[in-house]
C-alpha positions in Angstrom: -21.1 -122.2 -42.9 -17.9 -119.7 -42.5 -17.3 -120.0 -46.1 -20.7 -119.3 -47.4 -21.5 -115.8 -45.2 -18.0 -114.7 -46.4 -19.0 -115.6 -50.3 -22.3 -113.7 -49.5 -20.1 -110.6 -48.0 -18.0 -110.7 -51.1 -21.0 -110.9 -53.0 -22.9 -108.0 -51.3 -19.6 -106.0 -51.5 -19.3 -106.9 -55.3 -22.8 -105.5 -56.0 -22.5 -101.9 -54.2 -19.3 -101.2 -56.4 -19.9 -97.7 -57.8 -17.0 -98.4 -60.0 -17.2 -101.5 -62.2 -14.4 -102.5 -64.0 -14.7 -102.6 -68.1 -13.1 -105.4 -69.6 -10.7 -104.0 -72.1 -12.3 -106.1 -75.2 -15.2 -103.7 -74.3 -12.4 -100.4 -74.5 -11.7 -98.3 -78.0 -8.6 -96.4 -78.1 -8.8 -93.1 -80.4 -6.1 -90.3 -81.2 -8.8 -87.7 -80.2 -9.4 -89.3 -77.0 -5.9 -89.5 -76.5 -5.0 -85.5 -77.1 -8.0 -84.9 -75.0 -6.4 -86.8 -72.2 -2.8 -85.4 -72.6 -4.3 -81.8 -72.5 -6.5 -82.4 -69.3 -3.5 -84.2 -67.6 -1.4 -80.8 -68.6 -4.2 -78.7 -67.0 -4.5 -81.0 -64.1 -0.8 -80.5 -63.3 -0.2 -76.5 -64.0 -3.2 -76.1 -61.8 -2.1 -78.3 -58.9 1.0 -76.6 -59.2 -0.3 -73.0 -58.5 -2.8 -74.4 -55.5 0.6 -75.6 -53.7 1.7 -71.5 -54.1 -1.6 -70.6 -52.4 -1.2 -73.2 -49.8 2.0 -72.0 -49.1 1.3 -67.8 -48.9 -0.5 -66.5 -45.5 -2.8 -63.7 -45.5 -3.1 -60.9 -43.1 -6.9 -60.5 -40.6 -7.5 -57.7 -39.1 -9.9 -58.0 -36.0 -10.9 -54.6 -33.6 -11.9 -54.9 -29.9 -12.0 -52.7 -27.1 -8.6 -52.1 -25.0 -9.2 -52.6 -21.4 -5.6 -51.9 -20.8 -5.3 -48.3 -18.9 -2.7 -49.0 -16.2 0.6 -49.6 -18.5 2.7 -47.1 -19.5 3.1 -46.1 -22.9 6.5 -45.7 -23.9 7.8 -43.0 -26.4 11.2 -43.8 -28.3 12.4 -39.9 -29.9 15.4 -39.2 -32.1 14.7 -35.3 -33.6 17.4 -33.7 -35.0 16.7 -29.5 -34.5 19.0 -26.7 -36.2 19.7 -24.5 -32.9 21.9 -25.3 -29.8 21.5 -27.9 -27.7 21.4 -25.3 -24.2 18.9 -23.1 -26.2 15.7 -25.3 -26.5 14.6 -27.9 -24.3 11.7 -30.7 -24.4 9.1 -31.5 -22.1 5.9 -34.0 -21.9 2.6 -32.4 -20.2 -0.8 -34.8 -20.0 -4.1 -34.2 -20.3 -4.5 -34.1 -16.6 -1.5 -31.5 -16.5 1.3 -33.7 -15.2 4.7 -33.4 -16.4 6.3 -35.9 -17.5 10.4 -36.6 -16.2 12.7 -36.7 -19.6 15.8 -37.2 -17.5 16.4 -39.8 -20.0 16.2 -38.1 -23.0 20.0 -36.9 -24.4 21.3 -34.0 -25.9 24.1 -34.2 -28.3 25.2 -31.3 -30.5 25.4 -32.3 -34.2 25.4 -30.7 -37.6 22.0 -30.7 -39.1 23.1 -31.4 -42.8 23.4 -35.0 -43.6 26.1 -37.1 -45.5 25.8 -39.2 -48.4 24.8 -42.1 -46.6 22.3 -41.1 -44.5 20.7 -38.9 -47.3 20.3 -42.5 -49.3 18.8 -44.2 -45.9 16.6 -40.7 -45.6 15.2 -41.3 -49.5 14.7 -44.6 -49.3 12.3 -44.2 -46.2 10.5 -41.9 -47.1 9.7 -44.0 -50.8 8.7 -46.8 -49.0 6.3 -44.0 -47.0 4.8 -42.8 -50.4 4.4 -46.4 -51.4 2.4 -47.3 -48.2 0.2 -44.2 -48.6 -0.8 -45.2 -52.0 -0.9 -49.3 -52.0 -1.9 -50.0 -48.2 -2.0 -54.1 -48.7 2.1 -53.2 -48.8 2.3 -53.4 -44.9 0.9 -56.6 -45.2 4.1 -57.9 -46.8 6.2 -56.1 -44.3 4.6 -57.6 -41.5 4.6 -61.2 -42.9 8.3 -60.5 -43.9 9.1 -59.0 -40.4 11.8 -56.8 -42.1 13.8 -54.6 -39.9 16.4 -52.2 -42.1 19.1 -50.7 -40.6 18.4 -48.0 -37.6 19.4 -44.3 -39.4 23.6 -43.6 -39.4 24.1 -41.5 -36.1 25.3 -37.9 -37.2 28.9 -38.0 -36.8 30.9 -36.0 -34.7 34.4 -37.0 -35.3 35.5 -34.1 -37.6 35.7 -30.5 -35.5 35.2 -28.8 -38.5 31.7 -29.0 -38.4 29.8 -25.8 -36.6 27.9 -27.7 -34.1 24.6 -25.6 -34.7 21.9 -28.5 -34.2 21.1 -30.3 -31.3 20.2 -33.9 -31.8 17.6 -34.9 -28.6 17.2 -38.9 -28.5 16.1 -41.4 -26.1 12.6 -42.7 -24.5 10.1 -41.4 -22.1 7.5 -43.2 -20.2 3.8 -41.7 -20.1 0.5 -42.3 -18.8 -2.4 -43.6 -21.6 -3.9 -40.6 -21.8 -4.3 -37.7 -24.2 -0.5 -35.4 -24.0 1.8 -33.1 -25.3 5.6 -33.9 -26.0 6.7 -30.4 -27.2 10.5 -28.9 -28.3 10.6 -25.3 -27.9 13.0 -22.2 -26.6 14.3 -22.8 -22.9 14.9 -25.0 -20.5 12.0 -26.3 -18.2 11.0 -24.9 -15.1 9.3 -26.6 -12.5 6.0 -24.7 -11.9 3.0 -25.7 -9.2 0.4 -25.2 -12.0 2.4 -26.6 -14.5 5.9 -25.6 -16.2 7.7 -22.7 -18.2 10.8 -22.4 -20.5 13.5 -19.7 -19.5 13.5 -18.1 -23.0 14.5 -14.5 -21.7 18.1 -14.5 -22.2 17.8 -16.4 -25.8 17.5 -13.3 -28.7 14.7 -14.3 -31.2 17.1 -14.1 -34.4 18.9 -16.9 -33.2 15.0 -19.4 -33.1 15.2 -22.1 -35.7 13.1 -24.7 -35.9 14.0 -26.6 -38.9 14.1 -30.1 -37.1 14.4 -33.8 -39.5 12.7 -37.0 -37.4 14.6 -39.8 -37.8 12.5 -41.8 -35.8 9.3 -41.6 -33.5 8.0 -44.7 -32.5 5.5 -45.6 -29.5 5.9 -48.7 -27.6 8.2 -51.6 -28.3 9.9 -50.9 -31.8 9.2 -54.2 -34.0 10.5 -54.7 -37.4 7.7 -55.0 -39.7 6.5 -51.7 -39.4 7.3 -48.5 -41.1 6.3 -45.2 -39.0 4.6 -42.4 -40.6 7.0 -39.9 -39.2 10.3 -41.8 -40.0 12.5 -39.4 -42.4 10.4 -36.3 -42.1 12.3 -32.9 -43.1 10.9 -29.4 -42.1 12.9 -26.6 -43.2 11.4 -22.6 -42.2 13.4 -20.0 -43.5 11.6 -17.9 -40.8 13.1 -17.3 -37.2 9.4 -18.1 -35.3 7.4 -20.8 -36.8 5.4 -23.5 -35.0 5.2 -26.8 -35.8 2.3 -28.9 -35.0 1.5 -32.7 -35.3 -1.7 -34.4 -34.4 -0.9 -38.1 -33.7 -3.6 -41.0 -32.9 -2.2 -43.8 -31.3 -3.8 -47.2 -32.0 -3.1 -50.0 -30.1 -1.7 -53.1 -31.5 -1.5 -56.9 -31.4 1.1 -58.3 -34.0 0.9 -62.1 -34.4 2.8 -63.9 -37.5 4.6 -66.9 -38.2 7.8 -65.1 -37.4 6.9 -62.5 -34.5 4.1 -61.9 -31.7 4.5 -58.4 -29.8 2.7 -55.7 -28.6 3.0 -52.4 -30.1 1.4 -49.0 -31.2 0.5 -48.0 -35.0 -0.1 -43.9 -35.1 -1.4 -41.8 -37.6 -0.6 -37.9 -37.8 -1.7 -34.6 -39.1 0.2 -31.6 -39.8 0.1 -28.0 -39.6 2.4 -25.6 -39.5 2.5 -22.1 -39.9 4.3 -18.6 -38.6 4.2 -16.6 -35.4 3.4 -13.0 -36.1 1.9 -11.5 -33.1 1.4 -8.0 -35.2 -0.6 -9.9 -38.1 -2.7 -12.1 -35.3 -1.0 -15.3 -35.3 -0.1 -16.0 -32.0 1.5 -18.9 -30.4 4.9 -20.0 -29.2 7.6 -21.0 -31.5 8.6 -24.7 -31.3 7.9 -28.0 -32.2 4.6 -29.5 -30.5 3.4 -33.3 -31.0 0.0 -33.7 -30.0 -1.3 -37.4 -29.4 -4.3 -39.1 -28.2 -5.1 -43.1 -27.8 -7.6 -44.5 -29.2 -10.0 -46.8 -27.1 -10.3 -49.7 -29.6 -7.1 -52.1 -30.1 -6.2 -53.6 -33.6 -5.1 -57.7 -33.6 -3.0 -58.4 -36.8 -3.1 -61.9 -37.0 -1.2 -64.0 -40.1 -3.7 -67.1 -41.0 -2.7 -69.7 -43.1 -4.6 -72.3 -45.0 -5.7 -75.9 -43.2 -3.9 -79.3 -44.8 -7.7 -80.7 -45.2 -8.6 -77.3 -46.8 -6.0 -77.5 -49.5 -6.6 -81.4 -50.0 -10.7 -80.6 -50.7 -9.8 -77.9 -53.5 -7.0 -80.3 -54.9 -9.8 -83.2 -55.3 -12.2 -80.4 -56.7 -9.5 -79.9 -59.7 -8.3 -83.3 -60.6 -12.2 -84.4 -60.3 -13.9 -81.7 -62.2 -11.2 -81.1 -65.3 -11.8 -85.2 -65.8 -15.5 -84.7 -65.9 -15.4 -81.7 -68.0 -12.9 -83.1 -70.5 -14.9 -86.0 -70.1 -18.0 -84.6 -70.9 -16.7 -82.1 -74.0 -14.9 -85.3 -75.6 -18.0 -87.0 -75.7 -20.5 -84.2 -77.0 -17.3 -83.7 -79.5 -17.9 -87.2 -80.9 -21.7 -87.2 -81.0 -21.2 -84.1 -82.9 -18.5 -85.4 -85.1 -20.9 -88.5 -85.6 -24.2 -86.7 -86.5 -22.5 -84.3 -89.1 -20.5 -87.8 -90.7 -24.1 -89.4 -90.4 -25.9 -86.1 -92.4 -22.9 -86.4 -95.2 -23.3 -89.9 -95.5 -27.1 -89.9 -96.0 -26.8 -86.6 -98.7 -24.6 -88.8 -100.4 -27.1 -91.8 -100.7 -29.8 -89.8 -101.8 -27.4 -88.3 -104.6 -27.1 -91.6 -106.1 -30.5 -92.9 -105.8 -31.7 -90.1 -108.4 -29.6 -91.5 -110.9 -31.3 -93.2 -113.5 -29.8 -96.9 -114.1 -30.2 -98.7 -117.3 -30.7 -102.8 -117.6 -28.4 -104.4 -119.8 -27.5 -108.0 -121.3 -26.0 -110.8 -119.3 -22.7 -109.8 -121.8 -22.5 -106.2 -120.9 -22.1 -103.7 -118.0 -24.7 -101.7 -115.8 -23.6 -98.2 -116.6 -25.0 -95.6 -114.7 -26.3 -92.9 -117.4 -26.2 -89.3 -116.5 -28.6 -86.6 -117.8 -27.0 -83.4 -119.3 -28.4 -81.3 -116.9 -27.0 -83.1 -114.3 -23.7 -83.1 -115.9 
């Protein structure tokens, strides 16, 4: 009784086979078929090959939400290079809400403002990768899959005593509230004020103002390699003694998560103006360098996604399975073409030779088919 329900199992499995097996008796081989099969094999491979390259590369999501985050400090990472003395200018950092910020730990160091041969290589190459990032955006993409992180800028040297000494090279962090401010560079050092602060300026003659400053760097938050800053490299050179200098920075919060990093940081983007103090001609102002930034309320997640194992198996199926059927398919409307055209030829040719007129000879001679002269 065993035996029997697991014949009738075997038989019920037998008859729901959706793939019955030919016998080969019932299989013809042809040289068509077979270049057919070589080429889809070939296709089937080469395209396999390149789905394995796009299971392997990760693409970049962007995703926006609101940042609920006020109570952190923001932190500001300088290094600005001005052409005047370091005891002539001084910077500060005043808030929206008028509180000045403490840059005790900013530093001072006198340097020469012209660059050497290395650092003017390091300066070009920044700001080519900056031009590059302005035109094809989907290159920070690559940067922050790659997580690259060059070499900081050369610090200016000040080994050789020959050099004049006539820049000041301020550098360091400060730590402000996430609100709207003001980090400014101008004449003077600060004076504590109850409504707010002043530079003593009064003693410092107006031929000697120069405010031809190069940022090597201006970062806010954590600095993270992956990411290139807008300001990195930036020259400004004013043959005139008062000129202001003005940059417009928003501040966007962001969430870095790759294969290779996970931080917290802050992307800006800046506008520029600069122009000339001339009190005489209307353009009033004070001379110096002023960096004006804002946050924005909405916080950017850079997240790296990569494609699921299951995902990459489905597509692989979806090749190998739809090149056989196609081939499949095209090989076999090949041959019932090839056959209907053979078929056509075939049938023209049996016509042909039932018009020709056949004449009945003896038992001792041949049937010769005769042919008319027009047909000849």
């Amino acid at each position: 009784m065993r035996r029997l329900s697991k014949k009738k199992a075997l038989t019920l499995v037998k008859e729901i086979d959706a793939f019955p097996k030919v016998p080969e008796s019932y299989v013809e081989s042809s040289a068509s078929g077979g270049t057919v099969s070589l080429l889809a094999f070939t296709l089937i491979a080469v395209l396999s090959f390149l789905e394995f390259f796009v299971y392997r590369d990760t693409w970049i999501k962007y995703e926006y939400e609101v940042d609920k985050d006020f109570s952190s400090k923001l932190k500001i990472n300088i290094d600005i290079t001005v052409a005047m003395r370091c005891k002539d200018i001084g910077a500060d950092v005043l808030d929206i809400a008028e509180t000045m910020i403490p840059t005790d730990a900013l530093k001072y160091d006198p340097v020469d403002f012209e660059l050497t041969p290395q650092q003017q290589l390091w300066q070009s190459t920044l700001l080519q990768f900056q031009d590059r990032l302005r035109v094809e955006q989907a290159l920070q993409d690559v940067l922050f899959k790659a997580a690259m992180k060059g070499p900081p800028p050369a610090p200016l040297s000040n080994e050789d005593d020959s050099f004049s000494r006539s820049a000041c090279r301020i550098h360091g962090h400060v730590y402000v509230n996430k609100v709207a401010g003001n980090f400014h560079i101008t004449v003077g050092k600060s004076i504590p004020h109850p409504r707010g602060h002043a530079h003593l300026s009064a003693f410092i003659s107006d031929d000697s103002y120069n405010f031809s400053h190069r940022i090597d760097h201006l970062s806010f938050g954590e600095a993270i390699p992956g990411i290139i800053n807008p300001l990195d490299g930036i020259e400004k050179v004013t043959p005139v003694a008062s000129h202001m200098f003005q940059y417009f920075i928003t501040i966007v919060p962001t969430k870095l998560n790759t294969h290779k990093l996970s931080a917290d940081t802050h992307q800006f983007s800046v506008t520029e103006q600069e122009r000339v103090i001339n009190h005489v001609l209307g353009s009033h102002g004070i001379s110096g360098i002023f960096m004006k930034y804002d946050i924005s309320s909405l916080m950017v997640k850079v997240t790296e996604h990569h494609m699921p194992l299951w995902r990459f198996l489905i597509r692989l199926c979806g090749i190998i399975g739809g090149i056989f059927s196609t081939t499949g398919m095209l090989h076999s409307a090949l041959g019932f073409l090839v056959d209907v055209i053979c078929c056509r030829f075939r049938m023209g040719s049996y016509k042909h030779l039932k018009d020709v007129p056949v004449v009945q000879l003896t038992n001792s001679e041949t049937l010769i088919p005769t042919v008319d002269n027009d047909q000849q």
